[in-house]
ZAFI-679904 format. One line per field, with one value per residue: x negated, y, z of N, C-alpha, C in turn; residue in one letter; chain. Coordinates in steps of 0.1 Angstrom, whole numbers, plus 5000, padded with zeros to 4 digits. Layout:
<pts>
n.c1	[X/...];
n.c2	[Y/...];
n.c3	[Z/...];
ca.c1	[X/...];
ca.c2	[Y/...];
ca.c3	[Z/...];
c.c1	[X/...];
c.c2	[Y/...];
c.c3	[Z/...];
residuo	[A/...];
cadena	[A/...];
</pts>
This chain:
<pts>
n.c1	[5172/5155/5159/5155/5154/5146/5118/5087/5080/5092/5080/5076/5058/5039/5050/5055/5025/5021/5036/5029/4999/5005/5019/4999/4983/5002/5001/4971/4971/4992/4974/4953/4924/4916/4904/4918/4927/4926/4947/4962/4971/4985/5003/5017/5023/5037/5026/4998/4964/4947/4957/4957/4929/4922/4934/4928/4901/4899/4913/4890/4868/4880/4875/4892/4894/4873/4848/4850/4820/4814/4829/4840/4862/4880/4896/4894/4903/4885/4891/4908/4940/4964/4955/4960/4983/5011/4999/4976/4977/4993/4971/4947/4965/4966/4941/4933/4950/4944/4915/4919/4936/4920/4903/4920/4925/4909/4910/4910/4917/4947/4962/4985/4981/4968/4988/5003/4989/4987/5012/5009/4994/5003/5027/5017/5004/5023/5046/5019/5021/5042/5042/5018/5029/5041/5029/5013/5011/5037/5049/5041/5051/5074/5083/5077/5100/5126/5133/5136/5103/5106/5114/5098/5100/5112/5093/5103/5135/5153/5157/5176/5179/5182/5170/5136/5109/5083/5055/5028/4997/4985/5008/5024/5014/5017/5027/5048/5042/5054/5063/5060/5086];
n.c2	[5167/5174/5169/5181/5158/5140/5141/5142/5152/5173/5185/5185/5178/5168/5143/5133/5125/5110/5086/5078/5073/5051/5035/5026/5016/4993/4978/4970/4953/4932/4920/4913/4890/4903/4923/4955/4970/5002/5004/4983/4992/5016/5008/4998/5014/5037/5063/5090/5078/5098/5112/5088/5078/5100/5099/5075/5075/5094/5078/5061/5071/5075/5050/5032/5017/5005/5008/4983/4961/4948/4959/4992/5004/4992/4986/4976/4964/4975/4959/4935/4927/4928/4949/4972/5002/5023/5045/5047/5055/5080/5096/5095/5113/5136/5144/5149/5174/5186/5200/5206/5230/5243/5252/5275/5290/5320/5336/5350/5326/5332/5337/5320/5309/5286/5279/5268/5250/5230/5223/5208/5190/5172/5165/5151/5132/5118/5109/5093/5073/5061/5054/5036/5012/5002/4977/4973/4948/4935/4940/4922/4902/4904/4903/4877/4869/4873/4850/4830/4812/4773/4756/4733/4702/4691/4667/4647/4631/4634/4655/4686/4707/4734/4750/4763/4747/4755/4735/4726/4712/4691/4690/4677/4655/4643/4614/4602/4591/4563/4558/4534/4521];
n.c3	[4867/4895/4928/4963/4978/4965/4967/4985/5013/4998/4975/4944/4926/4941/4950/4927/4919/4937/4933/4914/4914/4933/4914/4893/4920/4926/4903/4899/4922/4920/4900/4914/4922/4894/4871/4856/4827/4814/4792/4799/4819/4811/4797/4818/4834/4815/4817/4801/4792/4800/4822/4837/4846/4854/4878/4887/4888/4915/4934/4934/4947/4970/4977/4971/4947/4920/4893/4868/4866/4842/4820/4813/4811/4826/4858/4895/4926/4958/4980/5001/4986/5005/5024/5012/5018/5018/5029/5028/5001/5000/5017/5000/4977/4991/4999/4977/4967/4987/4980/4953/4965/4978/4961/4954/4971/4989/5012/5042/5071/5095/5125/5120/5098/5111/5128/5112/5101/5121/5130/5104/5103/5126/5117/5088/5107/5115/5092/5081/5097/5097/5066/5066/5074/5051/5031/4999/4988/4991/4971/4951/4963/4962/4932/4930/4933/4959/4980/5006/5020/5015/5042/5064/5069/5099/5120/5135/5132/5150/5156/5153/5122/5121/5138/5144/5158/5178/5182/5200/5188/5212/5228/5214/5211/5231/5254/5274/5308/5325/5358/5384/5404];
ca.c1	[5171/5149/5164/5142/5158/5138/5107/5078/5080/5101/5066/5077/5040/5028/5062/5048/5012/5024/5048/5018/4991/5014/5024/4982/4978/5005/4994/4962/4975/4996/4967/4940/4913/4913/4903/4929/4926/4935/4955/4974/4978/4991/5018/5025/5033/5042/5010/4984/4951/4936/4958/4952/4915/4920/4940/4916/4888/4905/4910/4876/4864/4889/4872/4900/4889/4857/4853/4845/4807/4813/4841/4840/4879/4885/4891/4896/4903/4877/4896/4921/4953/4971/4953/4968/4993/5012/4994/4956/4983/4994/4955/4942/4972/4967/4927/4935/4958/4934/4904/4929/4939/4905/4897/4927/4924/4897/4915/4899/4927/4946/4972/5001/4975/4966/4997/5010/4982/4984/5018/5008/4981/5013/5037/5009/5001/5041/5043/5005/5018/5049/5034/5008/5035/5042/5017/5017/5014/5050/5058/5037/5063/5091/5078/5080/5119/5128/5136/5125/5100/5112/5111/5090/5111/5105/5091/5114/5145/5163/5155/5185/5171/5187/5162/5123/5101/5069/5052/5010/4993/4986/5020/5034/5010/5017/5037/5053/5039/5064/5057/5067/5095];
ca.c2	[5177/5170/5176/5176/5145/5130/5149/5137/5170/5190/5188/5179/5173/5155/5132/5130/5122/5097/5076/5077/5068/5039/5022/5022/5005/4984/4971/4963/4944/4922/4919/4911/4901/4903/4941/4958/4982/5014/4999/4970/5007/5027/5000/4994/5029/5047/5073/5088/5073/5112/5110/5070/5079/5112/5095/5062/5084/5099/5067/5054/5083/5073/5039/5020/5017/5007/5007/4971/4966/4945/4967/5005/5008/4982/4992/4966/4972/4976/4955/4927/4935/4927/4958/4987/5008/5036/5056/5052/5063/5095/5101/5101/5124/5146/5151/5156/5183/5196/5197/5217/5245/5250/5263/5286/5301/5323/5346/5346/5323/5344/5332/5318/5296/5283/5271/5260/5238/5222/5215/5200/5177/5165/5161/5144/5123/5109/5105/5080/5065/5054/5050/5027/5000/4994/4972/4968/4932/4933/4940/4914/4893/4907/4901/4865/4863/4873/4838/4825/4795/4762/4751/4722/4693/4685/4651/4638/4630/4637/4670/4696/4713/4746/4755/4763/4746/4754/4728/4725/4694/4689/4683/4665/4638/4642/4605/4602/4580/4558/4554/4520/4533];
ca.c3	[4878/4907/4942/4971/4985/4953/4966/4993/5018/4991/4972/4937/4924/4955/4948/4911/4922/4950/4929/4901/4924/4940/4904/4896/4932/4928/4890/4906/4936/4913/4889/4920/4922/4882/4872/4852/4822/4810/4781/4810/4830/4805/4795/4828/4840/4809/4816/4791/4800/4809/4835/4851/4841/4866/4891/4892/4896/4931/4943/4938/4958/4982/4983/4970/4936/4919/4878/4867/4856/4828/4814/4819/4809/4839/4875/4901/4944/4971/4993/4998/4986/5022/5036/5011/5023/5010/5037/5018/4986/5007/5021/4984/4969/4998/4997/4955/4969/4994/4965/4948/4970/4986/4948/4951/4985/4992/5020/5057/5078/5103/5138/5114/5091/5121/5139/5103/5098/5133/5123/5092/5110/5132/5107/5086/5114/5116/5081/5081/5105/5087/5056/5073/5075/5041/5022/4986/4985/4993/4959/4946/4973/4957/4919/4930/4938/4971/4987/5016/5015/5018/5054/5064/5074/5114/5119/5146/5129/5157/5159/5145/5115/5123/5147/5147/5174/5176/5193/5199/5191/5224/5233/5206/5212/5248/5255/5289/5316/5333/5372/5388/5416];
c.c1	[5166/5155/5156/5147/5149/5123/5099/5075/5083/5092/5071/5063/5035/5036/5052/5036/5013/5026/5037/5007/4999/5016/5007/4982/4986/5003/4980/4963/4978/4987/4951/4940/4907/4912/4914/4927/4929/4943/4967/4979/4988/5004/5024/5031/5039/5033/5005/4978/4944/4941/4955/4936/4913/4923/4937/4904/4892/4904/4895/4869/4872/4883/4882/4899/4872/4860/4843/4830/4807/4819/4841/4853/4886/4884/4900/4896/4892/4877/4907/4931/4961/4966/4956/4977/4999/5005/4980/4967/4984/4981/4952/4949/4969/4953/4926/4939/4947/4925/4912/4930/4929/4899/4903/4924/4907/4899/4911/4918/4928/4958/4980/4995/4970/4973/5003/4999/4981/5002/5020/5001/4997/5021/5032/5005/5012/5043/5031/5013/5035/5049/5026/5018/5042/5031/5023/5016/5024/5057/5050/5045/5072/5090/5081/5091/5114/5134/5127/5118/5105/5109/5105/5099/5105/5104/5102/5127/5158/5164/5167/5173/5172/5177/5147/5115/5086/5058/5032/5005/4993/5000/5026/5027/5008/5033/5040/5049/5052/5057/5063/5073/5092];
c.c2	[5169/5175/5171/5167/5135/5135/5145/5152/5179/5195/5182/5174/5165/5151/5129/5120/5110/5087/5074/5068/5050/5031/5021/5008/4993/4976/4964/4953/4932/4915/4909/4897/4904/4920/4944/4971/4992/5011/4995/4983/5015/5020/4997/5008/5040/5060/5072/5086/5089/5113/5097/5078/5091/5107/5081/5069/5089/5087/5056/5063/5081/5059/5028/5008/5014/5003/4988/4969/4959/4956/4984/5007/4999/4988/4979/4974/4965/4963/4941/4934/4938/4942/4971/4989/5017/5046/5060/5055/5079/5102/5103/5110/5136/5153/5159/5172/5193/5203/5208/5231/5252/5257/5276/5295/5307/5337/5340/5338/5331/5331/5320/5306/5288/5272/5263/5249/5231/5217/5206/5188/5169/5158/5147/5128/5110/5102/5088/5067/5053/5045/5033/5014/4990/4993/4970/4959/4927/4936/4930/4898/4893/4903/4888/4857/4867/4863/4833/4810/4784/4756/4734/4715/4690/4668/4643/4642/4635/4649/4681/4707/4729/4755/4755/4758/4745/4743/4724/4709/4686/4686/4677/4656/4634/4629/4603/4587/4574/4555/4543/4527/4525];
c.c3	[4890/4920/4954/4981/4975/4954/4982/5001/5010/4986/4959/4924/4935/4954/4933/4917/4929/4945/4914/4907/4930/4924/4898/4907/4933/4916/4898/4916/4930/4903/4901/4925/4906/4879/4858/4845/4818/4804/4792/4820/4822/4802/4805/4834/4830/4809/4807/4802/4805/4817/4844/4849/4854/4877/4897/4896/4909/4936/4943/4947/4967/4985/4979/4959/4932/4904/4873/4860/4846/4819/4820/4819/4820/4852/4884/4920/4951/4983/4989/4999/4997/5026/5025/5012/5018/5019/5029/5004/4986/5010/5005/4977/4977/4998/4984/4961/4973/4990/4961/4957/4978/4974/4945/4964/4993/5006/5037/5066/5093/5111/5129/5107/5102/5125/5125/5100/5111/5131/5117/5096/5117/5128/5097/5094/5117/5101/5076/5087/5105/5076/5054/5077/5063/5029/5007/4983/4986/4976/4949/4950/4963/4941/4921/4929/4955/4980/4994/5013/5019/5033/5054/5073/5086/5114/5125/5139/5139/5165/5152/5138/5117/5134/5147/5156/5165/5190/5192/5201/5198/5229/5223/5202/5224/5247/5273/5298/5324/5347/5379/5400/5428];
residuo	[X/X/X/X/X/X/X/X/X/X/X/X/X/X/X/X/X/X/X/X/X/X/X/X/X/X/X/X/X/X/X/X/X/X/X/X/X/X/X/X/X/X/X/X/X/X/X/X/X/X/X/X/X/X/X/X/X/X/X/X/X/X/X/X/X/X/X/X/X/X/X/X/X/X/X/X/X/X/X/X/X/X/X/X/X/X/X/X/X/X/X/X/X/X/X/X/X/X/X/X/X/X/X/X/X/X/X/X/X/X/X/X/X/X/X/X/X/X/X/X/X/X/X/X/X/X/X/X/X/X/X/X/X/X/X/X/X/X/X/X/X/X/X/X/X/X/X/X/X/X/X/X/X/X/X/X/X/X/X/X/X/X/X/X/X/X/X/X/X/X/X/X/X/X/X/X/X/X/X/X/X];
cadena	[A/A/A/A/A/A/A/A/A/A/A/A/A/A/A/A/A/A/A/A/A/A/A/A/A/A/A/A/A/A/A/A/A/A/A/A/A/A/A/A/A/A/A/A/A/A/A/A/A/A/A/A/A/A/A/A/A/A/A/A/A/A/A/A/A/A/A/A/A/A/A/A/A/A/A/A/A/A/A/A/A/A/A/A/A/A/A/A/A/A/A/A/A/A/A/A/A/A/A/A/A/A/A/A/A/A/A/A/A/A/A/A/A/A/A/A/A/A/A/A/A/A/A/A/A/A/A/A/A/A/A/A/A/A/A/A/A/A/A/A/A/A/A/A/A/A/A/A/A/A/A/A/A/A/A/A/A/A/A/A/A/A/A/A/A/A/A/A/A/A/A/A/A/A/A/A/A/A/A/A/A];
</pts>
């Protein structure tokens, strides 16, 4: 049973599509810059290929995506992984959407479509702009073990290790002149 606390705006298809879309882009991420095939897709997310096959095509129209030219069954990213976000995950399910219901609606918009879609732009806009903070190279982070890297030992022994100094070349080859009194 789905409850719309398990649901992306209480949209249990744009939840679907989002969380489908996102394990694609994050296979890729972990896989980049090596291109990554329907087969390594379909075992990775449990998907038939007519769906990756539908929902890689959206994201190559989104730019994120491009199909490998040796390999047609290969798709590889646009971009370095650092710069996707779940926001370009959200933008692509949402234009899918959009695509979609511009084939259903053929009724002239009146006051109400109006204020509800200047809403939606707002709402939209909070959401991005959330979104837009988590990268999926973070789960290529987290795939690794979540432990921080080993700290680099400070030269000066007599420095306490417990503490960070950041110190600029320039002064840590700065040696003190003595002045005769």
């Amino acid at each position: 049973m789905v409850t719309v606390e398990d649901c992306i705006l209480g949209n249990s298809a744009l939840h679907d599509r989002f969380f489908a879309t996102t394990e694609i882009l994050a296979r890729l991420v972990s896989s980049a810059p090596r291109a990554v095939s329907l087969a390594q897709l379909e075992a990775a997310t449990g998907r038939p290929e007519k769906e990756l096959v539908r929902l890689c095509a959206a994201l190559s129209r989104d730019g994120l995506l491009r199909q490998d030219a040796q390999a047609q069954d290969k798709w590889t990213l646009t971009c370095d992984p650092s710069l996707v976000t779940l926001e370009d995950v959200f933008r692509c399910v949402m234009s899918e959407q959009q695509t979609r219901s511009r084939k259903t609606a053929d009724r002239t918009p009146n006051d109400v479509d109006l204020l509800v879609m200047q809403a939606m732009i707002a709402i939209n806009q909070s959401v991005f702009k959330q979104l837009r903070q988590f990268s999926l190279d973070r789960l290529k982070i987290s795939a690794a073990g979540m432990f921080p890297s080993p700290r680099r030992a400070l030269r000066d022994p007599g420095l306490e290790d417990g503490y960070d100094f950041a110190i600029s070349g320039r002064e840590a080859s700065f040696s003190p002149v003595q002045v005769p009194a």
